[in-house]
ZATOR-447049 format. One record per residue (C-alpha): residue in three letters; x, y, z. Coordinates in steps of 0.5 Angstrom, whole numbers, plus 500, padded with zeros to 3 digits. Layout:
REM residues N
AlaXYZ ...
END
This chain:
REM residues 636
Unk419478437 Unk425477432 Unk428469430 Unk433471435 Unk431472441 Unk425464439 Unk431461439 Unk435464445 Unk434460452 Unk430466455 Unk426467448 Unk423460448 Unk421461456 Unk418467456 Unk413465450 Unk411458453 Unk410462460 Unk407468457 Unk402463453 Unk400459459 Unk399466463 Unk394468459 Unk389462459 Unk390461466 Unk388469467 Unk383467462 Unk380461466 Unk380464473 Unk377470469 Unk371465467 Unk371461473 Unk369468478 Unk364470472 Unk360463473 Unk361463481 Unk357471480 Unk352467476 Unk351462481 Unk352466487 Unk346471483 Unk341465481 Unk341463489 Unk340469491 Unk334470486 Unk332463488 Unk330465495 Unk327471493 Unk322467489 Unk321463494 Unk319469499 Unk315471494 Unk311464494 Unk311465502 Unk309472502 Unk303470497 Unk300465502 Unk301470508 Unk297475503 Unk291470502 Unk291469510 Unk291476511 Unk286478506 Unk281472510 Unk282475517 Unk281482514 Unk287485516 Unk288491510 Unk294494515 Unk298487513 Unk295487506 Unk298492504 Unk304492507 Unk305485504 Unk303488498 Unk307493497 Unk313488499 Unk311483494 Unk312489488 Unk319491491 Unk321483490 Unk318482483 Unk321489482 Unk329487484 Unk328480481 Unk327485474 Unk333490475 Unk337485481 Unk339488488 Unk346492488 Unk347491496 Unk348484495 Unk348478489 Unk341477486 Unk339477479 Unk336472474 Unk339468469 Unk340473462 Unk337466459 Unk331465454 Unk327460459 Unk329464465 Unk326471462 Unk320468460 Unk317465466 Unk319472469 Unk315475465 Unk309470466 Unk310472474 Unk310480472 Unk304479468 Unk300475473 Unk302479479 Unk297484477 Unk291481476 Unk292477483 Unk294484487 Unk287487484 Unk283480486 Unk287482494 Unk284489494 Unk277486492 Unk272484497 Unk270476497 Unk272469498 Unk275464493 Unk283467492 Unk285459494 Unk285458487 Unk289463484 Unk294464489 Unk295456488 Unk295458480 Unk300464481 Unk304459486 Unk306454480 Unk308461476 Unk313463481 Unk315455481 Unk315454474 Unk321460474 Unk325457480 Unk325451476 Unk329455470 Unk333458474 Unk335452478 Unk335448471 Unk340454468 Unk345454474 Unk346446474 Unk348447467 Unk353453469 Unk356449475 Unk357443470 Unk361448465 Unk364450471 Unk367444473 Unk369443466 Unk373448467 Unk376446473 Unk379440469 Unk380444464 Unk386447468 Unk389440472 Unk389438464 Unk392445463 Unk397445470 Unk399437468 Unk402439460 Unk405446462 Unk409441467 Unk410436462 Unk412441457 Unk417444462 Unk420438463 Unk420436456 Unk423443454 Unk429443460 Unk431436459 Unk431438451 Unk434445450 Unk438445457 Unk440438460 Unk443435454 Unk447441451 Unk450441458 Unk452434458 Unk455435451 Unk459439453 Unk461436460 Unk462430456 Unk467434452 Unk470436458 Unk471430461 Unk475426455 Unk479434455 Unk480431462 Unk482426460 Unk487429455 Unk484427449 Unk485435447 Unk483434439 Unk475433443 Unk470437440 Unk462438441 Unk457438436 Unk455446435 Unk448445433 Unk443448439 Unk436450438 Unk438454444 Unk443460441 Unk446460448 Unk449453448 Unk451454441 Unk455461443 Unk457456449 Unk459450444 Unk463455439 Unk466457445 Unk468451447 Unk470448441 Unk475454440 Unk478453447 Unk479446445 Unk483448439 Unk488454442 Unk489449447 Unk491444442 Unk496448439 Unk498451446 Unk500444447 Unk503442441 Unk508448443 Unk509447451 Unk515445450 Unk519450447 Unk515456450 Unk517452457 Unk525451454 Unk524459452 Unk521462459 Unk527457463 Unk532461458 Unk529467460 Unk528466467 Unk535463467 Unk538469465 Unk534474469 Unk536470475 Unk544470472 Unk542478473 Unk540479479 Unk545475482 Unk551479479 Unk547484481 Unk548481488 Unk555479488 Unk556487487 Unk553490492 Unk555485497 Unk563488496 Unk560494498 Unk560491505 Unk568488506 Unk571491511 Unk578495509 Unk578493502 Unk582497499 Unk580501491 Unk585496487 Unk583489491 Unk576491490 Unk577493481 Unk581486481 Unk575483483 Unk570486480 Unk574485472 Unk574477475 Unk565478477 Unk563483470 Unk568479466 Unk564472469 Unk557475467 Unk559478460 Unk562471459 Unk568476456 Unk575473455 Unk579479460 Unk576485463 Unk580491465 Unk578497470 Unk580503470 Unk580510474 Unk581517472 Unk587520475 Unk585528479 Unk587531472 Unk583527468 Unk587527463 Unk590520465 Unk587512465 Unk590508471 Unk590501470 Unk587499477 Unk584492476 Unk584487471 Unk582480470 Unk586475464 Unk589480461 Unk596478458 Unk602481461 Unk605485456 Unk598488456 Unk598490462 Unk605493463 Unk604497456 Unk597501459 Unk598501467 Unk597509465 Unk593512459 Unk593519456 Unk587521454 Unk586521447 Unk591515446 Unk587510446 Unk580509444 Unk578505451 Unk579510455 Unk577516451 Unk570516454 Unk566523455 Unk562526460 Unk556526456 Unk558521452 Unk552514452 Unk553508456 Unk556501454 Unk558501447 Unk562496442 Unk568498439 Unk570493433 Unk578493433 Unk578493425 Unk574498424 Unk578504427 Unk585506426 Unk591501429 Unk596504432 Unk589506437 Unk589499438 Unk595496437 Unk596493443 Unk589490443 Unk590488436 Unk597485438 Unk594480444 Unk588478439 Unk582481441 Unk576483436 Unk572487439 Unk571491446 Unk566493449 Unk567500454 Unk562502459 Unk563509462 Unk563508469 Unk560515473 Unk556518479 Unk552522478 Unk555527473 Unk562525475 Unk566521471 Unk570515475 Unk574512470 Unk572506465 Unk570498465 Unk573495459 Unk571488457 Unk575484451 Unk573479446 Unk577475440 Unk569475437 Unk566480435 Unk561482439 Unk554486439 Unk550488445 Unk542487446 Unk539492450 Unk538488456 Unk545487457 Unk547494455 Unk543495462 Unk545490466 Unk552492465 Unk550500466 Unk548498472 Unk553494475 Unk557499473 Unk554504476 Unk553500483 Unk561499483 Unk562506481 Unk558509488 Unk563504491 Unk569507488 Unk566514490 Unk565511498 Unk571508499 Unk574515496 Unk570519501 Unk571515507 Unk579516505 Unk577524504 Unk574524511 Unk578521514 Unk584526511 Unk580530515 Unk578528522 Unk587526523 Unk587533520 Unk583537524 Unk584533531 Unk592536529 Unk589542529 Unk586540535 Unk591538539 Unk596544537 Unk591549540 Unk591545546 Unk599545546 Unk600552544 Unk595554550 Unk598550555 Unk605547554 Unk607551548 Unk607557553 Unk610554559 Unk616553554 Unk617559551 Unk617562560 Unk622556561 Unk626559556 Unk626566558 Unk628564565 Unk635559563 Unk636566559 Unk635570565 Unk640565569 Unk645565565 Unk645573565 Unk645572573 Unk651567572 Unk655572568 Unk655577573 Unk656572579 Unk649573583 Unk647568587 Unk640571589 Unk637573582 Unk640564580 Unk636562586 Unk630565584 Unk631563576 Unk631555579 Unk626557583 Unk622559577 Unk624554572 Unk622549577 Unk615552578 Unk615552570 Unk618544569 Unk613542575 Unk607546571 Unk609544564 Unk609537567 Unk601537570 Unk599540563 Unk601533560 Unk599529565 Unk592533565 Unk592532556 Unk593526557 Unk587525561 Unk583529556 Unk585525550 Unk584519553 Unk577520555 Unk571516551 Unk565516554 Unk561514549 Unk559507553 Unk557510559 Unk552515561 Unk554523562 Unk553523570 Unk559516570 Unk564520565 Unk562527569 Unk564523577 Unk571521574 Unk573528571 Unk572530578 Unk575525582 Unk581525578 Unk580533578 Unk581532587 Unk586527585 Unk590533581 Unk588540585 Unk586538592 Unk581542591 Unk573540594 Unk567539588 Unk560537587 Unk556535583 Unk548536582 Unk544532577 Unk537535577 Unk531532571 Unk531526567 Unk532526560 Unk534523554 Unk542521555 Unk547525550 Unk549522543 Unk556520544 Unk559526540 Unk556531544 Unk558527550 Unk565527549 Unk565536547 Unk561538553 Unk567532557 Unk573537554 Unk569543555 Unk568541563 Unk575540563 Unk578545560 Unk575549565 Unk576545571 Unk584546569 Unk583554568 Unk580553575 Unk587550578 Unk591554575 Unk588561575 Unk581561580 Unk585560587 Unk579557589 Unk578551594 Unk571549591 Unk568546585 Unk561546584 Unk558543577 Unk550542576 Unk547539570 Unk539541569 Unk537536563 Unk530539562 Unk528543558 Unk534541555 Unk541540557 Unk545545562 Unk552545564 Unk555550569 Unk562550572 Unk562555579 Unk568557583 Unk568561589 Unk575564587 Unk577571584 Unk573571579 Unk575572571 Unk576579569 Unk570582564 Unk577584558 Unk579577559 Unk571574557 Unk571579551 Unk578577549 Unk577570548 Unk585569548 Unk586566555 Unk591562558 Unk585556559 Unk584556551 Unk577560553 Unk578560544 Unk578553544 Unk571552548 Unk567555544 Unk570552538 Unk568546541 Unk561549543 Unk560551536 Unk561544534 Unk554542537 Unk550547536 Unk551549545 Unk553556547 Unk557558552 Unk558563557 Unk564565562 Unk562571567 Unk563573574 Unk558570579 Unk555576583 Unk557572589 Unk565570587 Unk568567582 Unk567564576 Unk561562572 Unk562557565 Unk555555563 Unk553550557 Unk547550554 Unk545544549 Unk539545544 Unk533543545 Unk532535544 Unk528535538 Unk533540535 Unk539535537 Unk536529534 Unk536532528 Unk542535527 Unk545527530 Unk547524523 Unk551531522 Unk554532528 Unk556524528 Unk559525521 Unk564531524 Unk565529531 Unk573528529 Unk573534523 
END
């Protein structure tokens, strides 16, 4: 075993452990030898003492003259005399190997055979010599006993030997604990106790006949050190750490105020780059700031927002030309923030920043994905540099306020769009119903005056006739638009909205409807809502005014999916009508508004009469996912 592992804790335990389990194996080893020895001796003890039996019921056997039991005693005697020689394997029975022991075995083997002859012989006088051969058998007893007594006092001795043994093991296990283990540890909880108390200059004696506790009091003293020097410098690193916590909080809070302008309501793109200059200015501690924004031909700046800049200033740049001015040259592919010294480029690219006495400017390019926006300009009467963490932070407020900017412009485009496409709208629905009236009215007021040119009543009768058929259709198609254009379904449910159109529809025609609701599915998005509304009711007008019918039945079947159909029991719509989708009901109109939701539409003949328009939405899962689509173009 190496120095080493002597001295570690585990080293010392195992060689004291190691050493008292081989004396203890050792004693419990001689201890079960003499316990054998004695537990043999007994058992030739006895035996001898059989034989002594044995020898006088031989001596009573051979005076009665009973040869049978003779010889049978005499053959017994020979087996013991032999066992006492070799031992008995059945049980424990040998003599002791000692001198004494051996010899007086000896005498009784020697005198056994003059005996056992004088037994076989005829005649009185044996007393004598059982009596003498009797004292041999008893001398060899009394060595046997004489040995064991001396091997249980060794016994004895032994047994104390191991209490001793026991008790020093104790003691040295006490003593080696309270030596290698007990006073290192309140060495070092000593020391702990005075760190705790702040003295951190403690240290603990490293001297240790246990090299665990050593390592543990380098260690200790190692640690006492680097906190010694830590403390010695806490109060920097917390300066230090409050500074950078201070800056970072300062960040995200700009970060915050930026995002929070995309929630104003209605704030227009010059009122929201006014007040982004006054917040980028703020939190680049700048003395102005300007935002510009790229013009459609991107070959002009536009001054839309600015924060301290002197007057002259701003009324000489409202509007850049690229090129002319090294603020608002940026490129596409060109980096992010840069610092632009003012003395260290040409003047007249600056002359007007040179002339308000600025130094240095800091231009950031403001973009949405590959598209350049315009430009974030930031101005100082120092020179300037920028660090890598301010040039993301202003990368990224940038980028923030250039989605915004992007937002607001494609919310202005959208809804450029709806007003455009609900004019579209509402000319289709006048070409197909007032436009037409018109243009029959202006005929008729020729063909009056015609008939008033040549004087007759008849044909001026009947042309006021159809003027004021035309003026009275003409006015139900305004009264019937003006109930299209003002429906807005959206708050309530389809079987509410579908029960109005048709009392109005009675109110208007005179004419009988039904309703019939069958299913109970998921209700209809809203936009999808107001389509089928204007569908229905654009074929409820063509009923009026084409079908002469005296009864209207719409059903509506929500599962599956959704199903409309409008029937009447008119005259029914000629096939080249439904091929040519140019009727005077707008049938054009419907499947455009059809198309914007995904529906398809029908316009047959019912084979029992009349008229049948159906609409079928699709099915619900298709519909939810195509929700956010539609609900954007509701109004395109």
């Amino acid at each position: 075993m190496s120095y080493y592992h002597l001295r570690s804790l585990v080293g010392k335990l195992a060689l004291i452990q190691t050493g008292f389990l081989v004396v203890a194996l050792a004693s419990i080893a001689f201890t079960l030898w003499v316990s054998w020895q004695l537990e043999g001796g007994a058992g030739a003890i006895n035996e001898a003492g059989r034989m002594r039996m044995l020898s006088y019921r031989m001596v009573l056997s051979h005076a009665d003259a009973t040869p049978a039991a003779l010889q049978r005693d005499l053959q017994e005697f020979d087996a013991m005399v032999h066992r006492l020689r070799v031992g008995d394997s059945q049980r424990p029975l040998f003599v002791p190997d000692t001198e004494e022991c051996s010899e007086r075995l000896l005498d009784v083997e020697q005198n056994w055979p003059t005996l056992r002859a004088a037994l076989q012989a005829p005649g009185p006088g044996l007393r004598p010599q059982v009596d003498s051969f009797v004292a041999t058998i008893d001398q060899l007893v009394g060595a046997i006993e004489r040995t064991i007594a001396a091997r249980t006092a060794i016994l004895g001795g032994l047994c104390f030997s191991l209490v001793v043994l026991v008790v020093a093991a104790s003691v040295v296990f006490v003593s080696g604990t309270y030596v290698w283990i007990v006073q290192p540890l309140q060495r070092l909880r000593d020391g702990l106790l005075q760190m705790a108390a702040g003295k951190l200059g403690v240290r603990v004696d490293e001297t240790s006949s246990v090299v665990e506790f050593s390592s543990l009091a380098e260690g200790f003293n190692q640690m006492a050190v680097a906190l010694d020097e830590a403390h010695q410098n806490l109060e920097g690193k917390v300066r230090d750490k409050t500074a950078h916590l201070a800056q970072q909080n300062e960040r995200l809070e700009a970060l915050f105020d930026v995002a929070l302008m995309a929630g104003q309501a209605d704030a227009s793109l010059e009122s929201m780059s006014h007040s982004f200059a006054a917040k980028v200015a703020r939190i680049a501690r700048a003395d102005a700031s300007a935002v510009r924004l790229a013009a459609q031909d991107e070959e002009r700046w536009l001054l839309m927002g600015q924060n301290r800049m002197p007057q002259s200033m701003i009324d000489a740049e409202r509007c850049l030309r690229k090129g002319d001015c090294a603020c608002g040259n940026a490129t596409p592919g060109a980096p992010g923030a840069r610092v632009i010294t003012i003395h260290s480029l040409e003047t007249p690219k600056l002359r007007h920043c040179e002339a308000a006495g600025y130094q240095s400017i800091i231009s950031v390019p403001m973009r949405t994905g590959s598209r350049l926006l315009g430009e974030v300009e930031l101005f100082f009467y120092s020179e300037r540099s920028l660090v890598e963490a301010e040039r993301l932070l202003l990368d990224a407020l940038v980028g923030q306020f250039a989605i915004q900017v992007d937002n607001v412009r494609l919310a202005a485009r959208d809804r450029e769009m709806a007003v455009s496409e609900e004019r579209n709208l509402l000319a289709q629905e006048l070409h197909d119903s007032i436009a037409q009236v018109l243009a029959f009215l202006k005929i008729q007021v020729q063909l009056l005056r015609g008939a008033l040119a040549r004087q007759r009543p008849e044909e001026v009768a009947r042309s006021l006739d159809e003027i004021d058929a035309g003026v009275k259709e003409c006015y139900t198609n305004v009264r019937e638009l003006l109930v299209h254009f003002r429906t807005r379904p959206g708050h309530e449910d389809i079987e509410h909205a579908l029960r109005s159109t048709l009392a109005k529809f009675e109110r208007q025609s005179g004419l009988s409807t039904h309703l019939r609701l069958q299913g109970d599915g998921l209700p209809l998005p809203p936009d999808h809502q107001v389509q089928v509304l204007h569908i229905i009711q654009e074929a409820l007008s063509n009923v009026r005014k084409h079908a002469e019918a005296d009864h209207v039945s719409v059903s509506v079947d929500q599962l599956p999916r959704w199903r409309f159909e409008v029937r009447d029991n008119g005259r029914g719509i000629e096939p080249a009508d439904v091929g040519s989708g140019q009727t005077h009901v707008g049938l054009q109109i419907m499947q455009e508004r059809a198309q914007r939701i995904g529906a398809q539409l029908q316009v047959s003949r019912a084979p029992e009469g009349g008229t049948l328009v159906s609409l079928t939405l699709p099915l619900l899962s298709s519909l939810q996912a195509t929700e956010p689509t539609l609900q954007s173009a509701q109004y395109s």
